[in-house]
N, C-alpha and C positions, 0 to 999 in steps of 0.2 A: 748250373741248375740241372737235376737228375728230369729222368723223362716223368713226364704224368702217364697215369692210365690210358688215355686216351694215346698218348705217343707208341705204349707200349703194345697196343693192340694195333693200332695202324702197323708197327715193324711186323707184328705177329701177322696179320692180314699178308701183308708182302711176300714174309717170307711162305709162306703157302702158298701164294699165287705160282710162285716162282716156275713150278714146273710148267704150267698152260701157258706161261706169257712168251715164250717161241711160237707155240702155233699163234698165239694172237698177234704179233709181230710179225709173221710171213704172211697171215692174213694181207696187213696193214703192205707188206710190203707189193703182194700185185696188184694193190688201187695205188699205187704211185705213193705212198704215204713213208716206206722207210726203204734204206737203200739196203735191198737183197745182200750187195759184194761185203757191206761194213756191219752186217746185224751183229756179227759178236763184239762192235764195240758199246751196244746197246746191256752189256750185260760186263763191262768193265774189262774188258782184253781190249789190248793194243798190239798191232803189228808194227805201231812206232815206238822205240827205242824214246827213254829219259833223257833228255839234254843232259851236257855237265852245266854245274852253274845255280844258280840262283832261276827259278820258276817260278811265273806269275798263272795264275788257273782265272781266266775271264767265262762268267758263265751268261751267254742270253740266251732265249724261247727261239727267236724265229729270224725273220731277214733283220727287222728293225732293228733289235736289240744288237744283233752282229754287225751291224751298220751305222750303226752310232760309236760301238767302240773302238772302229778301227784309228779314227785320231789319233783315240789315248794310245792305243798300241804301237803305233808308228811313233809318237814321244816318247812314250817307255823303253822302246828299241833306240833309238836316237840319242838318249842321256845313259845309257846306259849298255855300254858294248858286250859286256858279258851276261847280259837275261836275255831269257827265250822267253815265247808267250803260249800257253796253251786255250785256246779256243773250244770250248763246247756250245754245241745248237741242238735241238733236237729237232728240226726238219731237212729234208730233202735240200728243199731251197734256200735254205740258207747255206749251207755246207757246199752247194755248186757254187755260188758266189763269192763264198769264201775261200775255194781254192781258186778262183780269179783274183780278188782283192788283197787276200792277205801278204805282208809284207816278209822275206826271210827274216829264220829264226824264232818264227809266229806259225803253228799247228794247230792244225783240226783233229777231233775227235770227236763225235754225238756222245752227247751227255748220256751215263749209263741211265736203265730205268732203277726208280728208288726204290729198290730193293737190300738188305743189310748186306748180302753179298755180292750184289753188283758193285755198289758203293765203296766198299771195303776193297775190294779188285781195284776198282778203278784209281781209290787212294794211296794203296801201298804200290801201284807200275808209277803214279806221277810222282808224287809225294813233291806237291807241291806249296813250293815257299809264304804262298800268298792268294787267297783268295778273291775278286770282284766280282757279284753277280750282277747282273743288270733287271733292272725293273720289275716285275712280278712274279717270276716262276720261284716258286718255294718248296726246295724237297727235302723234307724234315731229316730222312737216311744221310744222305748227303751232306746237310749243313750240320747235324749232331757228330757226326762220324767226321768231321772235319775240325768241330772245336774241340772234340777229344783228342785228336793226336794236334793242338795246339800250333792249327794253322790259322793265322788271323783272316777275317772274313770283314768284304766291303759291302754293302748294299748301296748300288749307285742307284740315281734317278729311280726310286722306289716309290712302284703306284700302285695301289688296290684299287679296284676297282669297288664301287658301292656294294657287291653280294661278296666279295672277299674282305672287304671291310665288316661286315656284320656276322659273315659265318666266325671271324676270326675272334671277334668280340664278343660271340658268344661261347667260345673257348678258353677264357682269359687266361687261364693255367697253361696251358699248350701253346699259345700263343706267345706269352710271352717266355716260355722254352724256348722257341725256334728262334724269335727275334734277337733276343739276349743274345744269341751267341754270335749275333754280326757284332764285331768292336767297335762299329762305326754306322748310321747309316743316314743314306743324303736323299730326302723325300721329294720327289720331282714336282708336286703340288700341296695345296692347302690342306685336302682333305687327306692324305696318308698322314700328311705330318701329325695331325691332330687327333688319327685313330692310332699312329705308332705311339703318337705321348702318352696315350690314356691304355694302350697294353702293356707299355714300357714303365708306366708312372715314375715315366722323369720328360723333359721337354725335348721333344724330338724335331727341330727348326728346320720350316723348307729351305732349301740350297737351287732348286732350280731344276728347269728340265734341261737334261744335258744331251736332248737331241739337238740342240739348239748350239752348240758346238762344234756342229761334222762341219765339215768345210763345201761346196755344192757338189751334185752329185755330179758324176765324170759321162763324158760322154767321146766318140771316138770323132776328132775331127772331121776326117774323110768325110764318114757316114754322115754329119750335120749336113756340112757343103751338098754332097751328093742330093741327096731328098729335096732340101732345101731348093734346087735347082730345080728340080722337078714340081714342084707346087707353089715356085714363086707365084705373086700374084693373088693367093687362093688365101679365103678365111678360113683359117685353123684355130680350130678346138682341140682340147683335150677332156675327155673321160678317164679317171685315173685311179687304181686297186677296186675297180668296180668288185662288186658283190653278186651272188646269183640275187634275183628280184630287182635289180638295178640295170644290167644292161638291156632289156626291156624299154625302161623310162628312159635311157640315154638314146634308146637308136631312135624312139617315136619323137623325142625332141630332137632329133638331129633330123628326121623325116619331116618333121615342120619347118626347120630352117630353112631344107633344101625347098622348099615352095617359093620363099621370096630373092634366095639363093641360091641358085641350081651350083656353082661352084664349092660349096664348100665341102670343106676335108674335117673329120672327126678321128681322130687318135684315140682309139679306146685299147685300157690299158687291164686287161682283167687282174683282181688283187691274185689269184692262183693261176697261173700258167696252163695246166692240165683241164680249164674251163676254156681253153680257146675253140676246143673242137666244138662244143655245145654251141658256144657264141657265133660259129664261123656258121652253125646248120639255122641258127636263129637270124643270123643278117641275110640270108637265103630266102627264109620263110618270110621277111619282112619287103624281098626285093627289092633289096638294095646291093649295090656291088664293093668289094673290097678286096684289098692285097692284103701282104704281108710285108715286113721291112725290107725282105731280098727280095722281093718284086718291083717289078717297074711300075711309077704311078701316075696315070695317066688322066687326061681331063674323065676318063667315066669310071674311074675308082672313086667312090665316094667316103670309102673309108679305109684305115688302116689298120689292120687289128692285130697288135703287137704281143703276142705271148708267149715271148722270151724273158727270163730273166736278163736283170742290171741296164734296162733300156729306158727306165725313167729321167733319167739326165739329157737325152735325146731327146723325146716326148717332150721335154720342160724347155728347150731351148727350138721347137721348133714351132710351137702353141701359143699364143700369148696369153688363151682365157683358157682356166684348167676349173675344170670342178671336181672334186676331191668323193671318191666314192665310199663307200663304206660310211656313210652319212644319209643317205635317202630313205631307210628301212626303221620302223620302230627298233626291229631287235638288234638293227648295229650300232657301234658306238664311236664310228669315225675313224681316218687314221690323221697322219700330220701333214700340216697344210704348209710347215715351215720349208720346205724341202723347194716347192714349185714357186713362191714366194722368193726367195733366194734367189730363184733365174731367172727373176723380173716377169713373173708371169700374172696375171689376173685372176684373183682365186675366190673362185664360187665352193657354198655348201651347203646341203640341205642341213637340217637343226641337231643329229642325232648324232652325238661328238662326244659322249660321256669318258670316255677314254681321254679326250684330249679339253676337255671343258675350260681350262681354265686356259691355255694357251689359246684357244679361241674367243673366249673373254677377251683377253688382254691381244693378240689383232684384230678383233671387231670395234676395239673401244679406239684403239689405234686407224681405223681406218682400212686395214693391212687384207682385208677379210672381209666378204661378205655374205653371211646367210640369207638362203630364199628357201621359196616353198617348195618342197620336194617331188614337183611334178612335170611330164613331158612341156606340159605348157609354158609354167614359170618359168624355168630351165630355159627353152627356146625364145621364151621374152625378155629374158634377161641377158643372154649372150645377143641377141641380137641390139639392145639396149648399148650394151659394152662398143659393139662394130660400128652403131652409128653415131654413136658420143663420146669421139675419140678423147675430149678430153677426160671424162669421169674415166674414164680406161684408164687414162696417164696417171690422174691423180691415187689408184688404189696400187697401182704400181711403184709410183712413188713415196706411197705412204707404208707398200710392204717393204723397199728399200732400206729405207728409213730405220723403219721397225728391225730388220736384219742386225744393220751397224751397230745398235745398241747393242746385241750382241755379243762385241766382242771382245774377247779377255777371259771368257769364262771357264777354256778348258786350263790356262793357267792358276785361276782358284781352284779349279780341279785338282791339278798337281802340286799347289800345296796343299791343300787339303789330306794329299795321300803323302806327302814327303816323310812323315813318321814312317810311316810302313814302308816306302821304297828305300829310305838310309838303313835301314836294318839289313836289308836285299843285300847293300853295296857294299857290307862286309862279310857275305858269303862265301 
């Protein structure tokens, strides 16, 4: 399907940006938003060299996205000796993680900006064999410019969110331009599936959220042991990818606890690392005391305020009751509660989960999950609730368990799902 008007003025837009979008990019990059050393891979140059072989291109937004694929990447590597995997992110933080977690023969590079000549850069250095993008980021340059030189395209765990849902539908010519040219795609809930069928007009069937696949998150044993030893004894909380407007309501419910509790410990986990300074002047102002994970932690630390990346698998294994942030604000929309869940932990949320709605449906209905009211108070009555009724503890733990095991098998429907596209690979 050739471009609509509307495609062709969005290329048209782009390509005239083109010149101003350096300074807006060096802007971005002295608030910590892009990495200064790699800007010209933001505009399709690579100082890394093509593999020989057969090329897979995985493309996600942020940490999540790059952290749900690495399963599939580590299978894809694993069945297959002669592919490499090319990784795109467009943040900071993901791409620091990524060069910790990714596995050899698996490369990073920040996805260009969509522009026809970034794009075009960026397709002719990979030229690669195979597309997977992960979840919602959609860049029309990029996915047009990819089904032209007849590289097939996967759209995994594919979610709109309710105003990408309706801006796109009110598109429907352009919309279903861009969609069309995925050969494939796997709607991670009810409601993409049902706005892809009706831009696609043919039946687009949910397949599942395939966060729901990573395996738990890692953590370094030493450092578990180590802390651990240090706060035996102690009620630990967790606060987890808080939000600005949120850790506020976490430290005053954590300053309530400490009334009936003078011992307890709160792990708060900011969702942006570069908010740790604001947070560290804000538990100052609220006078209360805390470290950091290379600190020592002492009966008069009351908190730990972690912001670092890749330290959530530690938080989840040293916490038993986690509340899950990016849920307490009107205008946030949650992030995934499946992760802390996994590590037997006790999982609180406020109501504002629009992102994650249906997987939260289905562990609330399960047991697995429990929503409260989005406030220092509730917050503080409810984990206190959880400490003193060890059983209801037990049993949402056990019923996230539970919930988990079902589970599993599903990165295997994955890979047959993709085995048309990976046999073609294998005769490269």
């Amino acid at each position: 399907m050739g471009k609509t008007l509307l495609l062709r003025l969005y290329s048209a837009v782009m390509r005239m940006a083109s010149p101003l979008l350096p300074l807006y990019l060096k802007r971005r990059a002295k608030r910590g938003k892009e990495d200064l050393a790699r800007l010209k891979e933001r505009f399709g140059y690579s100082a890394q060299l093509r593999p020989n072989g057969p090329l897979i291109w995985i493309h996600g937004a942020s940490v999540g996205e790059t952290l749900m694929a690495i399963p599939l990447i580590e299978r894809l590597l694993e069945d297959n000796s002669k592919l490499h995997v090319l990784v795109t992110s467009g943040t900071v933080t993901s791409a620091n993680l990524l060069t910790q977690r990714l596995p050899s023969r698996a490369l990073h590079q920040y996805v260009p900006i969509d522009t026809p000549q970034s794009a075009a850069r960026f397709l002719n250095h990979w030229r690669p064999d195979l597309g997977l993008w992960l979840e919602s980021e959609i860049w029309p340059q990029l996915i047009l410019q990819s089904k032209a030189r007849d590289i097939p395209l996967v759209l995994l765990n594919a979610r709109l969110s309710e105003s990408s849902r309706k801006g796109w539908e009110k598109r429907p010519k352009s919309a279903k331009a861009v969609f069309a040219a995925f050969d494939d795609i796997l709607p991670a809930d009810r409601a993409t599936a049902q706005s892809l069928s009706k831009i696609l007009s043919r039946p687009c069937c949910i397949f599942g959220n395939l966060k729901l696949t990573a395996p738990p998150l890692a953590a370094d044993p030493l450092e578990v042991d180590r802390i651990k030893s240090q706060i035996i004894a102690r009620p630990v909380w967790c606060a987890a990818s808080t939000h600005a407007g949120e850790d506020e309501v976490i430290l005053d419910a954590h300053a309530a606890l400490l009334e009936s509790r003078p011992n307890a410990l709160l792990l708060l986990i900011p969702r942006h690392p570069e908010r740790g300074v604001n947070i560290a002047h804000m538990i100052d102002n609220k006078a209360l005391s805390f470290t950091r994970l290379n600190g020592l932690v002492t009966e008069t630390e009351q908190i730990i305020l972690i912001d670092n990346i890749g330290k959530m698998g530690l938080a989840y294994r040293l916490a038993d009751i986690v509340i899950m942030g990016g849920s307490l604000r009107p205008h946030l929309k949650g992030h995934n509660p499946y992760e802390a869940v996994q590590l037997g932990c006790a999982v609180l949320s406020g109501p504002h989960v629009s992102s994650f709605e249906e997987l939260y449906a289905d562990m609330s209905a399960a047991g697995a999950v429990k929503i409260i009211t989005p406030n220092a108070q509730a917050i503080a009555a409810q984990i206190t609730a959880l400490w003193d009724a060890s059983d209801t503890r037990d049993l949402l733990q056990q019923n996230g368990k539970t919930f988990t095991q079902k589970q599993s098998g599903r990165m295997n429907i994955l890979l047959t799902r993709l085995a048309p596209f990976i046999s073609s690979l294998n005769r490269l």
